[in-house]
C-alpha positions in Angstrom: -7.7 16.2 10.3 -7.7 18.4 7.3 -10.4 20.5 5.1 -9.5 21.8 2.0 -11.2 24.0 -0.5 -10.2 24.0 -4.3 -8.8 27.3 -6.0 -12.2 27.5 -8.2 -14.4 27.0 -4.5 -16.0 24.5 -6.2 -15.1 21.4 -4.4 -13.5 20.7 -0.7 -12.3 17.9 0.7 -12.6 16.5 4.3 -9.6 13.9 6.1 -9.1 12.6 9.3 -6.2 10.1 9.8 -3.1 9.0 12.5 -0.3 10.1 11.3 1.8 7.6 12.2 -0.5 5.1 10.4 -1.3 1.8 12.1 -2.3 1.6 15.9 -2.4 -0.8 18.4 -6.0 1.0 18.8 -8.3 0.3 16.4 -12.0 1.3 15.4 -15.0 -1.1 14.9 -17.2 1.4 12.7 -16.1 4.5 11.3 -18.4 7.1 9.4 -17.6 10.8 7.6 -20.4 12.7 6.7 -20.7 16.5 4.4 -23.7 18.1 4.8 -25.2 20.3 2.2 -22.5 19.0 -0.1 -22.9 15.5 -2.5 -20.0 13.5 -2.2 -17.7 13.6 -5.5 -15.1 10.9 -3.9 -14.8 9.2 -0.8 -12.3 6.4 0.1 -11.0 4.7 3.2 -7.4 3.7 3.9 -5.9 0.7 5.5 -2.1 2.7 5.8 -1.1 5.5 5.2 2.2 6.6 2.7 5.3 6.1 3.5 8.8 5.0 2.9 7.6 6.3 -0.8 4.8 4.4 -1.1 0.9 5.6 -1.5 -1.8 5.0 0.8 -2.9 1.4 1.1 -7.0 1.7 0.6 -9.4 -0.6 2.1 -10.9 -3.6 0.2 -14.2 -1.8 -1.3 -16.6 -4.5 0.2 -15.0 -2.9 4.2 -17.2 0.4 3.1 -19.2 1.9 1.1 -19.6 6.0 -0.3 -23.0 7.3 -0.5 -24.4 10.6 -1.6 -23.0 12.2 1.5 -21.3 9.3 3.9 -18.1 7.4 3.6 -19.2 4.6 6.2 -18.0 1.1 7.2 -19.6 -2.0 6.3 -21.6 -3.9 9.2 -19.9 -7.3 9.2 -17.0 -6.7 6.8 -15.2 -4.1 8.0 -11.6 -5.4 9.6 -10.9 -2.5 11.8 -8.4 -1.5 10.2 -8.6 2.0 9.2 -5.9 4.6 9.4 -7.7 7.2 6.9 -10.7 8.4 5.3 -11.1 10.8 3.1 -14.5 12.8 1.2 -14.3 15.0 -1.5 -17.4 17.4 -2.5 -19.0 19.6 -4.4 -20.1 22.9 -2.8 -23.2 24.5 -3.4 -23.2 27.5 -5.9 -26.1 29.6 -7.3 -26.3 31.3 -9.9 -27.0 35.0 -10.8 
């Protein structure tokens, strides 16, 4: 898992993977949620990079990104996720 926040401290970003990628193990529902924060981008991964290529994502009807979730679809998700990611914005007031 890793949370980042941008050099302005406008946006972070949230991920939880396996780093090796695929698993015998597998997950039959899968949901990432920021509070306090709308979500900017989200997307799921079937496989990770490697051997120089990018991550794989998910086929968009597997799950769907709301104004605060990245969450799988009932019924269309394959199990097979091996990362998700969420981008957002933070909350800044002004003076």
């Amino acid at each position: 898992m890793s949370v980042g926040l941008s050099d302005d401290d406008a946006l972070f970003s949230c991920s939880v993977w396996r780093p090796s990628g695929k698993s015998y193990l597998f997950f039959t529902q899968f949901k990432i949620e920021l509070k306090g924060a709308k979500i900017e981008y989200g997307n799921a991964y079937s496989q990770t990079a490697a051997a120089g290529q990018g991550d794989m994502p998910l086929n968009p009807e597997e799950f769907s990104v709301g104004d605060s979730t990245v969450t799988h679809r009932d019924g269309k998700f394959r199990a097979q996720l091996a990362k998700v990611t969420a981008v957002g914005r933070t909350r800044h007031d002004e003076l």
